[in-house]
LODRENVO-248759 format. One line per field, with one value per residue (C-alpha): residue number from 1; residue in one letter; x, y, z negated. Coordinates in steps of 0.001 Angstrom, whole numbers. Example, Ala and Ser with C-alpha at 12.3 -4.5 7.8 and 13.67 -1.06 7.14 Angstrom:
<kolvos>
n = (1 | 2)
res = (A | S)
c1 = (12300 | 13670)
c2 = (-4500 | -1060)
c3 = (-7800 | -7140)
</kolvos>
This chain:
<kolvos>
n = (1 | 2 | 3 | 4 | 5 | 6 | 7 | 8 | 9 | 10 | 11 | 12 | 13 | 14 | 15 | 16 | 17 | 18 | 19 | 20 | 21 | 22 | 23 | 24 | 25 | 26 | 27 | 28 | 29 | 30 | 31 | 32 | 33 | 34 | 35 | 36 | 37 | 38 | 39 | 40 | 41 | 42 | 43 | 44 | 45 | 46 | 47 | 48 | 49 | 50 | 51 | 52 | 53 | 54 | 55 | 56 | 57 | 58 | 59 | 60 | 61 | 62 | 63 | 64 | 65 | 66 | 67 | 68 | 69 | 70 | 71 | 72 | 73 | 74 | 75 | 76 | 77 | 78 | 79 | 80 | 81 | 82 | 83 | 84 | 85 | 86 | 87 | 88 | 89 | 90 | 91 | 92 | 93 | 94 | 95 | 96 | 97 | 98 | 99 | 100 | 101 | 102 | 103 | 104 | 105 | 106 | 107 | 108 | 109 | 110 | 111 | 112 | 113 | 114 | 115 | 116 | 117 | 118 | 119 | 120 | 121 | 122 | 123 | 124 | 125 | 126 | 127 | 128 | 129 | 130 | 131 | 132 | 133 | 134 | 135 | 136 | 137 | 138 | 139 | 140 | 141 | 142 | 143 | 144 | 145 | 146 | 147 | 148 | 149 | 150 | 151 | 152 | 153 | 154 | 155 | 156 | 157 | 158 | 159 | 160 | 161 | 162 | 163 | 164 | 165 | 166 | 167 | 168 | 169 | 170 | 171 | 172 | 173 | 174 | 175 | 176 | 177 | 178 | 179 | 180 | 181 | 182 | 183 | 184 | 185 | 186 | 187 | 188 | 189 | 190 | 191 | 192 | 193 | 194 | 195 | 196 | 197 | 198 | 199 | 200 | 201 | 202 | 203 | 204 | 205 | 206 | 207 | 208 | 209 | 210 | 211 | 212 | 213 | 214 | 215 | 216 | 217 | 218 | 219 | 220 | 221 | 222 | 223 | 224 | 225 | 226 | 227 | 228 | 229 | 230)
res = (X | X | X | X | X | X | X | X | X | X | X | X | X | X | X | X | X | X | X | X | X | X | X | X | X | X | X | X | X | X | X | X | X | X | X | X | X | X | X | X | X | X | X | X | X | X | X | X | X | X | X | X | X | X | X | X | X | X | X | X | X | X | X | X | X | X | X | X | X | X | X | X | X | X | X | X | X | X | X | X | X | X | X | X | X | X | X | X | X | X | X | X | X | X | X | X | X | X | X | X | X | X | X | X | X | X | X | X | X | X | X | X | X | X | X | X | X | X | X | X | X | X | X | X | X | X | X | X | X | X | X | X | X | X | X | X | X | X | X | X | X | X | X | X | X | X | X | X | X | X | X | X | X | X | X | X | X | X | X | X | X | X | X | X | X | X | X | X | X | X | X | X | X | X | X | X | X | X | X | X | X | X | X | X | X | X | X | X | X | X | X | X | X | X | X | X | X | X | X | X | X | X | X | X | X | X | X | X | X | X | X | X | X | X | X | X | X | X | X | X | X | X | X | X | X | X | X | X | X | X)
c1 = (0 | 1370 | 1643 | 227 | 2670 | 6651 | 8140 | 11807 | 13726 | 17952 | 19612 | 23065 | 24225 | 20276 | 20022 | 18836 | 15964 | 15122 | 12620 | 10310 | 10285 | 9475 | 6767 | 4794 | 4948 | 3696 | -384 | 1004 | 1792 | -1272 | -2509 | -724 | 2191 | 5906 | 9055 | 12291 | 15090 | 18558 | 21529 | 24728 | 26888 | 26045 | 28991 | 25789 | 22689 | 20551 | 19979 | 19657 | 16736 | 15078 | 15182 | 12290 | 10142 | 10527 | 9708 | 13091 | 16886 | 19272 | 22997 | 24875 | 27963 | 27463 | 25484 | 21992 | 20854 | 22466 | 20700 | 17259 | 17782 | 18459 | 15651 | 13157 | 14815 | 13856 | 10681 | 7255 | 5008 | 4125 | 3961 | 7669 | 7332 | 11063 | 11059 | 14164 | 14638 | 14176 | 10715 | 7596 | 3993 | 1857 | -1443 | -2436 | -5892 | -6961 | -9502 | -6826 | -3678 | -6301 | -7219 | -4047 | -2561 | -5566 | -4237 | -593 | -2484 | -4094 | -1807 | -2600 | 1172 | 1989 | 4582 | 4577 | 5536 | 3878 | 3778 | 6945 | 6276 | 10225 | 9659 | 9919 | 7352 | 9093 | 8030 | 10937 | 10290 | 6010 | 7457 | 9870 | 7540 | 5310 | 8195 | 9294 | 5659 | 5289 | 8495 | 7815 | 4563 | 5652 | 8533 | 7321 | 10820 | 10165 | 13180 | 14092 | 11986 | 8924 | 8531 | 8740 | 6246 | 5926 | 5057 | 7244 | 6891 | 7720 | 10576 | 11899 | 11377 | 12986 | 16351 | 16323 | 18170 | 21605 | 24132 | 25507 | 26596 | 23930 | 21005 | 20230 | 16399 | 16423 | 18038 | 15642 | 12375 | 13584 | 13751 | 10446 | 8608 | 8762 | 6172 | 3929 | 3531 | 3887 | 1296 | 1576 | -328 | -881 | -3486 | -981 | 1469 | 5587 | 7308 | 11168 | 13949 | 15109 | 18351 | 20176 | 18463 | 19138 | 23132 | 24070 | 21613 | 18451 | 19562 | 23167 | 21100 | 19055 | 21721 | 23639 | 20539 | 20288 | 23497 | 23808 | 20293 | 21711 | 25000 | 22872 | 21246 | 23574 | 25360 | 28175 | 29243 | 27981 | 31615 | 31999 | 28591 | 29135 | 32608 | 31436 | 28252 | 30048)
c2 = (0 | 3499 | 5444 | 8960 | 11144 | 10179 | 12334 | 12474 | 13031 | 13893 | 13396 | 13438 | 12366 | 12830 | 10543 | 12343 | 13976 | 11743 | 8953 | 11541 | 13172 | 10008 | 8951 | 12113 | 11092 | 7310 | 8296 | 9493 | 6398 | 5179 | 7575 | 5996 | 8210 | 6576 | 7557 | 7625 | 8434 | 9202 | 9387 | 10928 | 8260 | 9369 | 8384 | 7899 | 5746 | 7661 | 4818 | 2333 | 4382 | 5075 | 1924 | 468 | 3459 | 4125 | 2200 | 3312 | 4054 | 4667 | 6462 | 8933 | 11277 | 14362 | 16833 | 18117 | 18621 | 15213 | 13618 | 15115 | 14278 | 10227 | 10529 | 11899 | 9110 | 6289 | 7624 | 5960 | 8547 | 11357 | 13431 | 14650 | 16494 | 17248 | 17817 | 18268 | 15857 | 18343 | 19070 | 17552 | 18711 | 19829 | 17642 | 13995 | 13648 | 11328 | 13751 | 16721 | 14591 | 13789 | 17383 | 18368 | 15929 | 16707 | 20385 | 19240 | 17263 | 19804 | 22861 | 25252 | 25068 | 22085 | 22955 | 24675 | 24796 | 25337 | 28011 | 27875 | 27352 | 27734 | 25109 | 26992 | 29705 | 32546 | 35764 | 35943 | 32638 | 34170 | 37046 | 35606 | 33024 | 36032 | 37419 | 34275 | 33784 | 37213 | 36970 | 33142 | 34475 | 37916 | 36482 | 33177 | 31412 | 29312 | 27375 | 23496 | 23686 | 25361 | 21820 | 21931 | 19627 | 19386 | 16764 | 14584 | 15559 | 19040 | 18245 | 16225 | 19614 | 21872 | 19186 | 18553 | 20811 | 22092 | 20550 | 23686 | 23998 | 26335 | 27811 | 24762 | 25476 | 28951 | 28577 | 25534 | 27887 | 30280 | 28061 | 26768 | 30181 | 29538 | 27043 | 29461 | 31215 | 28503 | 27238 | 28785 | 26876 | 28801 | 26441 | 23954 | 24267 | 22751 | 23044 | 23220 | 23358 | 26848 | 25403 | 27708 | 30925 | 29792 | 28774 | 31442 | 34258 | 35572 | 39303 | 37586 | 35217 | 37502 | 39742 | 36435 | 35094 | 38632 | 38978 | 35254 | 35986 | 39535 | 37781 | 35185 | 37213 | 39210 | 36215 | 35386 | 31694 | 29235 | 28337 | 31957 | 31661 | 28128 | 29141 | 32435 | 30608 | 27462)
c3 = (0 | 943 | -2039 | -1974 | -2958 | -3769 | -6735 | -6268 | -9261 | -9255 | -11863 | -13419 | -17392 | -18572 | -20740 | -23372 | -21366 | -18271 | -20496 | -22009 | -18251 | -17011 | -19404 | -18144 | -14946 | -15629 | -15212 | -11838 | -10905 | -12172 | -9586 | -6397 | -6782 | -6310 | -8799 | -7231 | -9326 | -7134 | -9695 | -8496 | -11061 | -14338 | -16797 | -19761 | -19314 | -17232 | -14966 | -18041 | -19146 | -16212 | -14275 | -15706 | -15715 | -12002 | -8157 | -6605 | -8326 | -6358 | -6748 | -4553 | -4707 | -6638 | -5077 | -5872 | -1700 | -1447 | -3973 | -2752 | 713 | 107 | -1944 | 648 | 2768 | 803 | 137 | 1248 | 1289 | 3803 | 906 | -1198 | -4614 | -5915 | -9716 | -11976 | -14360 | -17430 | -15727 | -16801 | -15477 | -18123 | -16544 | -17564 | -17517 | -14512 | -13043 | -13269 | -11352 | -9026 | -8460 | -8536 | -5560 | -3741 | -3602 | -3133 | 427 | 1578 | 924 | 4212 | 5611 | 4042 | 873 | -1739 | -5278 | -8913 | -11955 | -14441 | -17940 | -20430 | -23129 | -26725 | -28359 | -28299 | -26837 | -24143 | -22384 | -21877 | -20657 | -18224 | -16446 | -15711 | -14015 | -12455 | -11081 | -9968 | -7944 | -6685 | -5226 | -3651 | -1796 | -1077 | -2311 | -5086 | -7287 | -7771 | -11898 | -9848 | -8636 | -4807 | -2541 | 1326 | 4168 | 5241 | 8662 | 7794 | 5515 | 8887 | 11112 | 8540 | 8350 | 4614 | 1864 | 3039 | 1567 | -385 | -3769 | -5198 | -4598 | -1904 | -3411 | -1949 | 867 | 1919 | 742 | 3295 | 5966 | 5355 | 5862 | 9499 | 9079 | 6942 | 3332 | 489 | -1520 | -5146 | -7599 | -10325 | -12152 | -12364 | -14662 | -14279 | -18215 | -17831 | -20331 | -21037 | -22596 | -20054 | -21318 | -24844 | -24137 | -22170 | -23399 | -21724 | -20059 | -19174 | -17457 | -15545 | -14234 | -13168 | -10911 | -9816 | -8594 | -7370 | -5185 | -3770 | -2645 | -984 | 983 | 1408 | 3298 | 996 | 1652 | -995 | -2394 | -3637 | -4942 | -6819 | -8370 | -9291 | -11099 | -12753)
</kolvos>
């Protein structure tokens, strides 16, 4: 039976996070919906944890485009929803998943991607998804925890994520706007870690995306772009 949608998870050393990610997505399954989990040789047991919890594991070199285009490779769907594996969706109720996918089918181009929620209470991480939504649905770009979803056919016109060393999420978005504005669901809610925000603070981390997006399009080649960010 042809599933109906395949969720394609990367991951590297996740242990600690990729079961409880998983587990979310198990009523998904229960709703036709495939997990394929593409490691890129995690030193921890990220595939120890996850092998039983998902239809497809398989391992590549490093490399987050890399990762997400074997996964749309192996997958068995016509329809490809790429989620980070700190990334669960906040829906379980049968009726709601099945609402949901519905939606994710019959987007009007044929991707799009989902509203951010930052996992903690505090005031900050409320303040930034507004901002993060805003901006998603303005420019039409959305990023790899906003949960992106296409056709397969499309995904095979547009030639998969460039293999670049950041911002391969952007870059792909902006490809995709030749086949039409994105889908930006903003009943549907993605949560993501905001152990970034927290590690590195929250304005230091603005100003870096900032600048990182400006050089982007500004052209700078994505090797300046990943050494300056890592």
């Amino acid at each position: 039976m042809i599933p109906r949608c395949s969720i394609i998870i990367p991951a590297l050393n996740e242990a600690q996070t990729i079961g409880r990610t998983l587990e979310s997505l198990a009523p998904y399954r229960t709703a036709g919906c495939e997990l394929i989990l593409v490691d890129a040789g995690s030193d921890d047991d990220t595939v120890a944890v996850a092998s039983p919890l998902v239809d497809i594991c398989i391992e590549t070199s490093p490399g987050r485009a890399r990762q997400m285009n074997a996964g749309a490779a192996a997958a068995n769907a016509q329809l490809l929803w790429f989620l980070h594996a700190d990334t669960r969706p906040l829906i379980s109720a049968a009726a709601d998943i099945e609402s949901m996918l519905r939606d994710m089918q019959g987007a009007l181009n044929g991707w799009g991607f989902f509203a951010l929620r930052l996992r903690g209470p505090e005031r900050w991480c409320r303040v930034l998804e507004f901002f993060i939504s805003q901006r998603s649905a303005l420019s039409g770009i959305g990023t790899g925890d906003q949960g992106i979803f296409l056709r397969k056919k499309i995904f095979s016109k547009a030639g998969g994520f460039a293999e670049v060393k950041l911002m391969e999420d952007v870059e792909f978005c902006t490809r995709l706007k030749s086949f039409g504005r994105p889908s930006v669901f903003s009943r549907w809610h993605l949560e993501t870690s905001s152990r970034r925000w927290r590690e590195f603070g929250v304005l230091k981390t603005i100003w870096l995306m900032w600048k990182l997006r400006l050089a982007f399009f500004l052209g700078v080649n994505h090797r300046h772009l990943a050494k300056f960010y890592f």
